[in-house]
C-alpha atoms as one frame of an Amber mdcrd trajectory, in Angstrom:
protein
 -91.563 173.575-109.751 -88.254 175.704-109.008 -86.851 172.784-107.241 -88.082
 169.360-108.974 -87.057 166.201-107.110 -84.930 164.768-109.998 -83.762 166.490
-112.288 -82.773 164.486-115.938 -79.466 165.548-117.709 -78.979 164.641-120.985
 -75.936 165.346-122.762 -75.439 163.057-126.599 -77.193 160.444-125.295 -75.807
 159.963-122.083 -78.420 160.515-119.292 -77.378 161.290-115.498 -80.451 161.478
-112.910 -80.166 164.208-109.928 -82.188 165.195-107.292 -83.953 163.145-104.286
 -86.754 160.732-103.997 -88.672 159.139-101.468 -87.196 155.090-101.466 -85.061
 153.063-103.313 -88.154 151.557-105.036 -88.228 155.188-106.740 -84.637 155.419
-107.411 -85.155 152.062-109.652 -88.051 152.991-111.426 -86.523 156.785-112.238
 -83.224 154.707-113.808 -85.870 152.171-115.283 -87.642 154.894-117.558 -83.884
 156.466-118.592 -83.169 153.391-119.629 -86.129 152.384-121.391 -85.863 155.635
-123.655 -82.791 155.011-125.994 -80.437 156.274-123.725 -76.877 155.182-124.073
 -76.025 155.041-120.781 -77.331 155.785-117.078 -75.521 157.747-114.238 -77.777
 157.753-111.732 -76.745 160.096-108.552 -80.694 159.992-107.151 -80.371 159.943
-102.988 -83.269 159.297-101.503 -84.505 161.374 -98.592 -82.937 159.282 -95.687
 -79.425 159.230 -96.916 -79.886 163.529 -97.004 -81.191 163.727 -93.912 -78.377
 161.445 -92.718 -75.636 163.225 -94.587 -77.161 166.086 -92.720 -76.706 165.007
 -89.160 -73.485 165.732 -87.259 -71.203 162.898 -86.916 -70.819 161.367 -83.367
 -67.299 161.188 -82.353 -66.188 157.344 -82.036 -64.175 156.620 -78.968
């Protein structure tokens, strides 16, 4: 894929998770299976696809 929904950084050890998937539930079993492989640590910055499409919206002006 050009685009993969999460992408896995590794850098000495230290893993950071990118990209977007489809719940929360997801998100938890990506950081799960980072974890689970000798990493030292975990930055996971996984959004799921609600919080894009909600980032995406225009704000509504509070009065």
């Amino acid at each position: 894929m050009a685009n993969p929904p999460i992408r896995v950084v590794v850098n000495r050890g230290h893993v950071t998770l990118e990209g977007v998937v489809q719940s929360n539930v997801e998100r938890m079993l990506a950081r799960s299976l980072a974890s689970g492989l000798g990493a030292f640590d975990v930055k996971n910055d996984l959004k799921t696809d609600a919080e894009v499409r909600e980032s995406m919206e225009p704000r509504k002006a509070v009065n």
